[in-house]
Backbone as numpy.savetxt, mean C-alpha at the origin, in Angstrom:
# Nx Ny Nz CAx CAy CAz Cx Cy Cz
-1.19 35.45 7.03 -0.78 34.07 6.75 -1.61 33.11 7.60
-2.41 31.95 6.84 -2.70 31.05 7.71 -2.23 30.20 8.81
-2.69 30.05 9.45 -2.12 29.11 10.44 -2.26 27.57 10.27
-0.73 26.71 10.18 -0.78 25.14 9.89 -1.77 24.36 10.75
-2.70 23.34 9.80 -3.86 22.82 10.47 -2.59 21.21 11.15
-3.37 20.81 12.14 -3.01 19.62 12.43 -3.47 18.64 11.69
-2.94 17.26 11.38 -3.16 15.95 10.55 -2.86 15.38 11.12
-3.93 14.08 11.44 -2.97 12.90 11.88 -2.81 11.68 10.45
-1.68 11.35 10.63 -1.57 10.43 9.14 -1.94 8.58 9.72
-2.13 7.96 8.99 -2.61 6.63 9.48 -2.05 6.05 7.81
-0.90 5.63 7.61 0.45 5.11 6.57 0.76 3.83 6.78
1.00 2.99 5.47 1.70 1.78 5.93 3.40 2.10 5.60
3.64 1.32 6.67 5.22 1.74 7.34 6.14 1.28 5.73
5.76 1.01 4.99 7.11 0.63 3.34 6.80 2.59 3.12
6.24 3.03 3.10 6.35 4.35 2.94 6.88 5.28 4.13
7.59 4.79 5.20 8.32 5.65 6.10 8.84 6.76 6.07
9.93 6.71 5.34 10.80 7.29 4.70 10.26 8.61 4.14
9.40 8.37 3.17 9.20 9.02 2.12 7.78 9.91 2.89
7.55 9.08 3.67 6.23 10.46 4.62 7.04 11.40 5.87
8.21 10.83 6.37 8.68 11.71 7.19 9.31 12.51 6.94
10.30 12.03 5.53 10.67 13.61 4.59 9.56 14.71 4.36
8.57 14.17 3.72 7.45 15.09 3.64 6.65 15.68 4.75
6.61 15.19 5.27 6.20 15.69 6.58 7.25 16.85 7.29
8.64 16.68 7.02 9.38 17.74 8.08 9.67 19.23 6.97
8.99 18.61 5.40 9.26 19.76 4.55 7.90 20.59 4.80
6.56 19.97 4.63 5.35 20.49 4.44 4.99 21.61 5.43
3.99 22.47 5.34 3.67 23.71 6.31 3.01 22.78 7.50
2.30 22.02 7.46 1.57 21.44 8.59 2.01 20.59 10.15
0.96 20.39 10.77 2.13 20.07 12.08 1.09 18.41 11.96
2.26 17.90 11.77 1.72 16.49 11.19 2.15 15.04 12.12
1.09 14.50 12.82 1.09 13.15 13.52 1.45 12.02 12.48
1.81 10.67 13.23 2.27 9.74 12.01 1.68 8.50 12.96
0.86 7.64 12.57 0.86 6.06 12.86 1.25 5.15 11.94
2.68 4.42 11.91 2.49 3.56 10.73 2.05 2.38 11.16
1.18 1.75 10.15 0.65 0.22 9.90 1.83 -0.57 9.83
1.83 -1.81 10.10 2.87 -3.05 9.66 2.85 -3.07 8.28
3.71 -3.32 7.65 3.37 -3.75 6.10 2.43 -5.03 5.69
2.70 -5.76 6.51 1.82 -7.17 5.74 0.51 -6.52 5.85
-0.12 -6.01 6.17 -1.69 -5.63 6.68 -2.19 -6.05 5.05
-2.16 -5.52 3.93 -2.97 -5.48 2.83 -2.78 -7.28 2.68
-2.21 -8.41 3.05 -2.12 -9.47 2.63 -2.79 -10.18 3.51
-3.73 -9.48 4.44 -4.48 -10.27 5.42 -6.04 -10.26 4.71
-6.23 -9.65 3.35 -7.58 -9.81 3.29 -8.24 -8.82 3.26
-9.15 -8.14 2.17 -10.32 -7.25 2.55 -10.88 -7.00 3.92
-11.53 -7.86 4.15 -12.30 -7.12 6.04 -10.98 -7.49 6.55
-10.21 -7.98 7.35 -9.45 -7.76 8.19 -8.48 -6.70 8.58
-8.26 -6.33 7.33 -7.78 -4.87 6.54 -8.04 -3.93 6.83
-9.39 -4.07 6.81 -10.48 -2.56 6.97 -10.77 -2.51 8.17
-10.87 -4.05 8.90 -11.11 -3.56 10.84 -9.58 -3.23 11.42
-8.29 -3.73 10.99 -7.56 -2.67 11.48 -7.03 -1.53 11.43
-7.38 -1.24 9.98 -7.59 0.72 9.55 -8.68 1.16 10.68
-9.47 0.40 10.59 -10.86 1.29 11.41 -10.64 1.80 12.81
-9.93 0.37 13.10 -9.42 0.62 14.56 -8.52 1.31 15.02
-7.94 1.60 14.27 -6.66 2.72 14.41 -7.17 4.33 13.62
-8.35 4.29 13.23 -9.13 5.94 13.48 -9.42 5.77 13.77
-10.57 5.19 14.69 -11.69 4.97 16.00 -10.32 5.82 16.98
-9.51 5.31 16.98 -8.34 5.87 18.43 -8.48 7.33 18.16
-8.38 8.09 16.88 -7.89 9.09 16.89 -8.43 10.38 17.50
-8.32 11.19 18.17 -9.11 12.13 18.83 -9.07 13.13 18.10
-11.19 13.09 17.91 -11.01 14.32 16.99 -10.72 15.80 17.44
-10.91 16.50 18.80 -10.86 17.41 19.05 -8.97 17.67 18.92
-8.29 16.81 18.81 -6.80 17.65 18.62 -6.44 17.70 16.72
-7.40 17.48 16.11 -7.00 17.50 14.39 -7.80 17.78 13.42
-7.55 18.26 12.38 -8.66 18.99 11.66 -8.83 17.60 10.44
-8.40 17.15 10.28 -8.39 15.91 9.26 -7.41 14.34 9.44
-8.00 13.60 9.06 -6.94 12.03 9.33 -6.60 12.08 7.69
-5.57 11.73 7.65 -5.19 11.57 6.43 -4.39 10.16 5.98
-5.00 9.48 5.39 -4.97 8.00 4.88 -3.91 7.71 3.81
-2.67 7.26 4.27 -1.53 7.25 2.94 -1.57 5.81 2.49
-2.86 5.61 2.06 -2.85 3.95 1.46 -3.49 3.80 0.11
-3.50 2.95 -0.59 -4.22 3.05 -1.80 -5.49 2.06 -1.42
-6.32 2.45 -2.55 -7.38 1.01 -2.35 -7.00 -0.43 -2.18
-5.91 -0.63 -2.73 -5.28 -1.78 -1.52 -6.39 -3.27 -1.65
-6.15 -3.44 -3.27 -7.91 -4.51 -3.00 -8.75 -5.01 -2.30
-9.09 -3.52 -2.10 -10.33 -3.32 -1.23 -10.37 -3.08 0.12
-8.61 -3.02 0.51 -8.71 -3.09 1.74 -8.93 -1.82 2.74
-9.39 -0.78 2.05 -10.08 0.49 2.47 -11.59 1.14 2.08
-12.03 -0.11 1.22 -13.66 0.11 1.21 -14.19 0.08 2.67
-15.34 0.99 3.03 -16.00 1.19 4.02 -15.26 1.95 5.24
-14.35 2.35 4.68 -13.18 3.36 6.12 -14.43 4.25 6.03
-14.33 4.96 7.39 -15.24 6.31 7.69 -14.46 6.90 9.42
-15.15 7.98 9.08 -14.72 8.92 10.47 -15.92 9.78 11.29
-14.64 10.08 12.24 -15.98 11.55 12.42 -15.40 12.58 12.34
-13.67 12.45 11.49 -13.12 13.99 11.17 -13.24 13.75 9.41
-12.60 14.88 8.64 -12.51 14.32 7.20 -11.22 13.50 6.87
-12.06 12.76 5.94 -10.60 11.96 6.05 -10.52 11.83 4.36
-8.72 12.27 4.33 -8.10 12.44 2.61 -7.63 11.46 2.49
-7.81 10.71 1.10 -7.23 9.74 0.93 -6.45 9.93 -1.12
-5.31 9.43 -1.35 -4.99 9.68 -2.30 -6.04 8.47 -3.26
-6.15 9.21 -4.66 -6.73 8.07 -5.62 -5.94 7.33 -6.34
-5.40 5.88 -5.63 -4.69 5.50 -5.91 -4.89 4.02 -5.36
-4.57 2.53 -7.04 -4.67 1.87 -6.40 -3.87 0.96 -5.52
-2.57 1.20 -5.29 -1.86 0.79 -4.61 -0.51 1.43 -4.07
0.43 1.43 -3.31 1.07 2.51 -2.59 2.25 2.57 -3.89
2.49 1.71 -5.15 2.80 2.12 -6.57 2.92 4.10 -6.92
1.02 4.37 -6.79 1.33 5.62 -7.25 1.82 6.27 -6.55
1.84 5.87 -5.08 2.17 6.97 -4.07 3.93 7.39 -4.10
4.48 6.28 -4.33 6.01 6.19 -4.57 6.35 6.94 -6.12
5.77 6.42 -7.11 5.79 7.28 -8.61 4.72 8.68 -8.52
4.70 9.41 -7.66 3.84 10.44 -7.79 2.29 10.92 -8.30
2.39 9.83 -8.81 0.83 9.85 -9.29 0.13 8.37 -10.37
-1.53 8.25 -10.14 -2.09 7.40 -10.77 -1.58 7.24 -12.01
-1.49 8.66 -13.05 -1.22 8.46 -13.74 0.21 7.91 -14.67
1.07 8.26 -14.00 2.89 7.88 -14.41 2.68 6.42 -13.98
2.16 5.81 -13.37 1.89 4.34 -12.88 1.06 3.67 -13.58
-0.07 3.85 -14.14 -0.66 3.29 -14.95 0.20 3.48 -16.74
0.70 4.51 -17.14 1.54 4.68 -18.19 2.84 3.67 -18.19
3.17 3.33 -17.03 4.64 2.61 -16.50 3.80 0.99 -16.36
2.94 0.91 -16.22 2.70 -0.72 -15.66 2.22 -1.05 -17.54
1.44 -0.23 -18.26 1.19 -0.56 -19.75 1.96 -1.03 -20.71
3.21 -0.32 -20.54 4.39 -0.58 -21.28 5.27 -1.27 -20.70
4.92 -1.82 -19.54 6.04 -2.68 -19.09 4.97 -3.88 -18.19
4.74 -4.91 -18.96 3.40 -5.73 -18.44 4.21 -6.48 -17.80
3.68 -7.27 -16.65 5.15 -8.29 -16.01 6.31 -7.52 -14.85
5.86 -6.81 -14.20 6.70 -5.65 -13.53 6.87 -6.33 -12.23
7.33 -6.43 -11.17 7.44 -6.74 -10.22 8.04 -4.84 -9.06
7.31 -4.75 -8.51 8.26 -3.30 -7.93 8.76 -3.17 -6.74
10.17 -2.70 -6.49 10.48 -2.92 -4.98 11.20 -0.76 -4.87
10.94 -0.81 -3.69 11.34 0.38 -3.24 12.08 0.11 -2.15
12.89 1.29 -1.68 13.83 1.47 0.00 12.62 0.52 0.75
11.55 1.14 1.21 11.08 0.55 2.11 10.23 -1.02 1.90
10.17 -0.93 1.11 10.05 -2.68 0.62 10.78 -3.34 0.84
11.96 -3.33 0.97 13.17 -3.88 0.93 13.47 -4.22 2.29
13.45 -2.80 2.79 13.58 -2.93 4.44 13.01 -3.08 5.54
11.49 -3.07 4.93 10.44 -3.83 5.77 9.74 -4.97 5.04
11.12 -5.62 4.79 10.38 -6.97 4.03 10.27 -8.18 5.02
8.91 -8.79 4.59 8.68 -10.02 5.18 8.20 -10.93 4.34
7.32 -11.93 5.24 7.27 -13.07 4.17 5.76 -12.97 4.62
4.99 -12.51 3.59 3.36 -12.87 4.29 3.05 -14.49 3.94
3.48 -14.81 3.13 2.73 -15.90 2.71 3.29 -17.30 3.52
3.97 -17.22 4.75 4.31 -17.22 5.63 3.51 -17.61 7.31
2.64 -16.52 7.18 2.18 -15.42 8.12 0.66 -16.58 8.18
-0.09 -17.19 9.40 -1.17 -17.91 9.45 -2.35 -17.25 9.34
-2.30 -15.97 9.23 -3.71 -15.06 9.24 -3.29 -14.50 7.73
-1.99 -14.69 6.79 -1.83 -14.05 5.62 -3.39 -15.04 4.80
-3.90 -14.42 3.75 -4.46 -15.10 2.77 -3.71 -16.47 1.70
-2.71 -16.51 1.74 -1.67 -17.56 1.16 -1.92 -18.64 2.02
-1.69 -17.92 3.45 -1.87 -19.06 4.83 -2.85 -19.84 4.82
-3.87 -19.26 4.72 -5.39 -19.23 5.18 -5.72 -20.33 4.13
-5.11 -19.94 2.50 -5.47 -21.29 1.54 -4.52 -22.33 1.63
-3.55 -22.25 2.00 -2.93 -23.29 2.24 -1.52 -23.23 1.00
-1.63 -22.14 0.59 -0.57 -21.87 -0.94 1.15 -21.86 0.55
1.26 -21.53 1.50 2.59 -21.00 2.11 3.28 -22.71 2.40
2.55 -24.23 1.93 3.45 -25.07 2.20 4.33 -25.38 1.35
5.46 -27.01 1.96 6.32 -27.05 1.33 5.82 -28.30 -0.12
6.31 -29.04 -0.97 5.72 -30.30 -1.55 5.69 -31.21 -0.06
6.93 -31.34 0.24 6.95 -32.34 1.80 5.51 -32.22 2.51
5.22 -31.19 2.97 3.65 -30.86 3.96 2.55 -31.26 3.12
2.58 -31.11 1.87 1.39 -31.16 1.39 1.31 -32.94 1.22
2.19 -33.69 0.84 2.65 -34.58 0.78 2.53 -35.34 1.99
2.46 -35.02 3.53 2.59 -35.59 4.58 0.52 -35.52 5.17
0.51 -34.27 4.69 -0.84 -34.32 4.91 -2.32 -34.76 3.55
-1.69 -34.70 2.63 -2.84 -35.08 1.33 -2.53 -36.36 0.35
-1.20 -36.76 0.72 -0.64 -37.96 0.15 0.48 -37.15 -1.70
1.52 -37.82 -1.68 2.38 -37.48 -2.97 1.53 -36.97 -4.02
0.68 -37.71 -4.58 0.17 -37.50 -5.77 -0.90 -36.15 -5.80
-1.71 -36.04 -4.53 -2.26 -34.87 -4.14 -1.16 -33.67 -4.10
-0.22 -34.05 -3.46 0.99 -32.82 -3.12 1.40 -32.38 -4.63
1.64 -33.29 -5.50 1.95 -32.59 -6.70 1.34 -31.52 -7.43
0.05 -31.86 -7.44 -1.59 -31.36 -7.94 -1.45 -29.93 -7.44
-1.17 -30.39 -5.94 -1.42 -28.68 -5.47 -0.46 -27.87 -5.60
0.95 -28.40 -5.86 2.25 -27.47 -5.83 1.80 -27.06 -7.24
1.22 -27.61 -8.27 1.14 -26.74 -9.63 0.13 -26.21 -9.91
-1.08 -26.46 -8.73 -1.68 -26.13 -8.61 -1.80 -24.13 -8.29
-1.01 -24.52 -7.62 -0.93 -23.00 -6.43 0.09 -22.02 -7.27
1.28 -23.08 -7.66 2.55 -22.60 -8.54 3.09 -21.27 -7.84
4.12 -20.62 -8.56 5.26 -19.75 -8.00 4.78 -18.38 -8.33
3.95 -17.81 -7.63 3.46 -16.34 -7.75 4.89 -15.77 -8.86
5.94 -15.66 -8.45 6.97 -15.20 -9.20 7.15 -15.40 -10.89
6.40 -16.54 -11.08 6.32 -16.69 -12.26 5.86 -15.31 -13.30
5.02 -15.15 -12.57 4.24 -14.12 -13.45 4.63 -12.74 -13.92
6.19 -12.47 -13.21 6.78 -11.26 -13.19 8.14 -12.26 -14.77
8.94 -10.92 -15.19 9.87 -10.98 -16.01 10.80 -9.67 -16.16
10.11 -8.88 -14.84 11.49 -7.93 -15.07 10.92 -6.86 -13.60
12.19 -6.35 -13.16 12.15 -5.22 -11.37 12.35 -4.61 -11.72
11.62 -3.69 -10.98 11.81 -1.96 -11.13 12.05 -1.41 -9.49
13.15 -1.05 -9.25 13.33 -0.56 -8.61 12.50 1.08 -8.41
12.06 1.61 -7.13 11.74 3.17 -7.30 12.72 3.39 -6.51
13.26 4.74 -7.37 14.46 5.21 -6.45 13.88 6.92 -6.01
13.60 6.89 -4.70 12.88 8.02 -4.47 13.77 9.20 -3.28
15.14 8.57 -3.80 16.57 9.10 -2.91 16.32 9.25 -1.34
15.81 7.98 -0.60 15.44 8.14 0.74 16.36 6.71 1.08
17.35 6.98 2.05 17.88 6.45 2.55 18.86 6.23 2.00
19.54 4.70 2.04 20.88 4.62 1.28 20.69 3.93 0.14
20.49 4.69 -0.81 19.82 4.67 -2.47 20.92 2.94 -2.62
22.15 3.08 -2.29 23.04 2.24 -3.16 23.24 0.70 -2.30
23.02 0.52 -1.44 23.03 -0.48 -0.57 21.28 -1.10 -1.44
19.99 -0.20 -1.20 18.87 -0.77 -1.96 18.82 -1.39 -2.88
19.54 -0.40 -3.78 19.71 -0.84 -5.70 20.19 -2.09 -5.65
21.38 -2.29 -5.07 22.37 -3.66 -4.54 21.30 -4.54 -4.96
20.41 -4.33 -3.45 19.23 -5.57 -2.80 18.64 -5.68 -3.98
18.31 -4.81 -4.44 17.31 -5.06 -5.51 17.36 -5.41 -7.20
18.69 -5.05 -7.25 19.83 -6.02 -8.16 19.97 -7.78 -8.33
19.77 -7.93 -6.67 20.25 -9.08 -6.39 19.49 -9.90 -6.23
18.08 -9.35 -5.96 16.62 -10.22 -6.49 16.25 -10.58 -8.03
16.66 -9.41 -8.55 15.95 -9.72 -9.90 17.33 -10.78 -10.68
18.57 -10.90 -10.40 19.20 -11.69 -11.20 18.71 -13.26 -10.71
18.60 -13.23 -9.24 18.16 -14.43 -8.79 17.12 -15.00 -9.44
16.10 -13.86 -9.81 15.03 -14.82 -10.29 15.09 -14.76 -12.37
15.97 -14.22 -12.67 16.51 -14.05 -13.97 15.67 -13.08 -14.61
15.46 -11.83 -13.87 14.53 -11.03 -14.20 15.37 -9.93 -14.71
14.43 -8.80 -15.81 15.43 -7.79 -16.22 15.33 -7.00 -14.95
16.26 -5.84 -14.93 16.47 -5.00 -14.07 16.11 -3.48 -14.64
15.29 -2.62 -13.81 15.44 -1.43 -14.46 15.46 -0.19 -13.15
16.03 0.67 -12.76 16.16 1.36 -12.09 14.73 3.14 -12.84
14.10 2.74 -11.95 13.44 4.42 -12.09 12.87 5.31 -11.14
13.37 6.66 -11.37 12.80 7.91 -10.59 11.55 8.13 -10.40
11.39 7.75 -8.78 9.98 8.04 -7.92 9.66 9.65 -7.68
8.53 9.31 -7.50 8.30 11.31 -6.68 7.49 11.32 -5.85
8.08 12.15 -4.52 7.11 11.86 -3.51 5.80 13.28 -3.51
5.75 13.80 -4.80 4.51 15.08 -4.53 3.26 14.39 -4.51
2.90 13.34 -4.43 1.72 13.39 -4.07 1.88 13.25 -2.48
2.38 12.45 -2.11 2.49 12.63 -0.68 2.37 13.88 -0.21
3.73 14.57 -0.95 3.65 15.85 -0.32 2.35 16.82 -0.11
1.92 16.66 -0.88 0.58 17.56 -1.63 -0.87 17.21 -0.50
-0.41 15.42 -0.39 -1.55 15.17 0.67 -1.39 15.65 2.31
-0.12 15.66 2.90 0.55 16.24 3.92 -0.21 17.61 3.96
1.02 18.55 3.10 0.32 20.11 3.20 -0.95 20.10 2.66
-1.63 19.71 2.33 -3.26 20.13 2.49 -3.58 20.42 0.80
-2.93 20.11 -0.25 -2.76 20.39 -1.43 -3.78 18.88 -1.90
-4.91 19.48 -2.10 -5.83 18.30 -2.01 -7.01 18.57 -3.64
-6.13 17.96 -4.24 -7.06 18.89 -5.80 -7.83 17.15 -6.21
-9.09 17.53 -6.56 -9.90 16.73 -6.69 -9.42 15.49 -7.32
-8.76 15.58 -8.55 -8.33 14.82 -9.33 -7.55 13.90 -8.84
-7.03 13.85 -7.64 -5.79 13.45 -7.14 -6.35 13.00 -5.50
-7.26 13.46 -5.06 -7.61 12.95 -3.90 -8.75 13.02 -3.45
-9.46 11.96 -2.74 -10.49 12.19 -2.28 -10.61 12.70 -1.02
-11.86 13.63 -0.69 -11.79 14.35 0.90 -13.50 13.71 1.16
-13.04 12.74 2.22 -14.51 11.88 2.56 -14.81 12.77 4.23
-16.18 13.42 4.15 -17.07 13.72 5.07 -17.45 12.77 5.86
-17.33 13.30 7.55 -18.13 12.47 8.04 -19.38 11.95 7.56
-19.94 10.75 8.22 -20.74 10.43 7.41 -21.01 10.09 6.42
-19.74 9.67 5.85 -19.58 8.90 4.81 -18.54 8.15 4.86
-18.36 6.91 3.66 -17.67 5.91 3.93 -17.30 5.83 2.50
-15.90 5.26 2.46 -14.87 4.96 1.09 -15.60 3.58 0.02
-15.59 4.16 -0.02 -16.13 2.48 -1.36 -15.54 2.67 -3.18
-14.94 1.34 -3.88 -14.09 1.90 -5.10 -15.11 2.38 -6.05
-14.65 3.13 -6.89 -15.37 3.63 -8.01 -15.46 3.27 -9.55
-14.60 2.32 -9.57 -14.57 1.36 -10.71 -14.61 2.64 -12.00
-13.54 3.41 -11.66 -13.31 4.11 -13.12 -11.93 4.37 -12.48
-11.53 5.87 -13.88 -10.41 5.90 -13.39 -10.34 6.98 -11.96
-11.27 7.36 -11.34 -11.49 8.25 -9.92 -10.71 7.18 -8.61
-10.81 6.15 -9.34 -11.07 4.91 -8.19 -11.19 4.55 -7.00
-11.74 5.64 -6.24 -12.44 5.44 -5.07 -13.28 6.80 -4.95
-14.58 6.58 -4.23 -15.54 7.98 -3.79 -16.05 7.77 -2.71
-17.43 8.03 -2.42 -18.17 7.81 -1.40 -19.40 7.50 -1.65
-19.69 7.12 -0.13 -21.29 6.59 -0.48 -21.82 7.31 1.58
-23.29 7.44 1.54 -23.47 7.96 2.58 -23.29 6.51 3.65
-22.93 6.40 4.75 -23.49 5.64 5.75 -24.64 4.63 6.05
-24.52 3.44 6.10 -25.86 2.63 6.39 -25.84 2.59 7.68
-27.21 2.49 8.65 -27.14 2.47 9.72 -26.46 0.75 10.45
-25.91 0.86 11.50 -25.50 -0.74 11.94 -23.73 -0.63 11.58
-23.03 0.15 9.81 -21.52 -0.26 10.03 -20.61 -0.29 11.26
């Protein structure tokens, strides 16, 4: 029988839950850093220098692989690299990672255009990025009130830009809860009940699966489903359905 390799995982924390179950089921003896959640709403590069910086820490002599529980994250994991291998699921947002795979997620977002999705840990590590002065909302100026915009650009400007910028929410018409039985399923559903009537959205409750996680944990790493990036190389998307590969190293990243 082989002997369990070490992993260190580098996760954003809305997937808690659902990596530490997997983690205490899987054969491997598995490290955990979680990310803050807002991280993907700070922006492409800012994104990628604090992924980077948090494997730069990792020491390679105690682990045989880093393993990356994030999706491409628009873009916010182009150019990750190591000097151990590092797995990353093909996936573009932590969506498939909660529904088990690219594919049940892309089948689920087709037939249901307008989706808004909340999970346990969405819920419970919710914040407000747009909020947040380093969020991208911040940064354009979308997180004021009519009053601010109004105090600083004059009324008639303030109007311009409030319909300008308009209610991200608009664009949704119905929640999907993932129910991936981690934590207290019925207190969530509640929360997540109680968003979508607020915003007069339909409601639909559906069954998550955490095997890809699992699969990336224990070392169950089948091409189709994950990428395994070599030192010396760096993540960049692949603009099909693979959606992310590699490319070798330029000197200077």
């Amino acid at each position: 029988m082989a002997s369990p390799k070490k992993y260190m995982v580098i996760a954003c924390e809305v997937l808690f839950r659902e990596i530490c179950l997997c983690a205490a089921q899987c054969g491997n003896i598995i490290d955990i850093s979680f990310m803050e959640k807002g991280l993907h709403d700070i922006g492409e590069k800012r994104m990628y220098k604090a992924l980077q910086q948090e494997i730069d820490k990792v020491e390679t002599e105690k682990y045989d692989a880093i393993l990356l529980c994030y999706g491409l994250c628009n873009n916010g994991i182009r150019n990750i690299h190591a000097r151990l291998p590092v797995v990353v699921p093909r996936a573009h947002d932590c969506i498939s990672l909660l529904l088990g795979s690219k594919e049940k997620y892309a089948d689920y977002f087709f037939k249901n255009p307008g989706t808004f999705f909340l999970s346990s840990g969405w819920i419970e590590r919710n914040t407000q990025p747009d909020k947040a002065e380093d969020s991208v909302p911040g940064q354009l100026g979308m997180d004021k009130t009519y009053e601010e915009y109004a105090e600083l650009y004059g009324e008639e400007n303030a109007e311009y830009l409030m319909e300008f910028f308009g209610n991200w929410l608009v664009h949704y018409k119905k929640l999907a809860f993932i129910n991936n039985q981690v934590g207290d399923t019925a207190y969530f559903r509640e929360q997540a009940k109680g968003m979508a009537a607020a915003q007069q959205w339909e409601f639909e409750e559906i069954g998550g699966d955490t095997n890809l996680i699992f699969r990336l944990l224990n070392g169950d790493w089948d091409p189709g489903a994950f990428l395994v990036l070599s030192p010396g190389s760096k993540i960049i998307p692949a603009n099909n359905e693979n959606i992310i590969t590699c490319a070798a190293m330029e000197d200077g990243l």
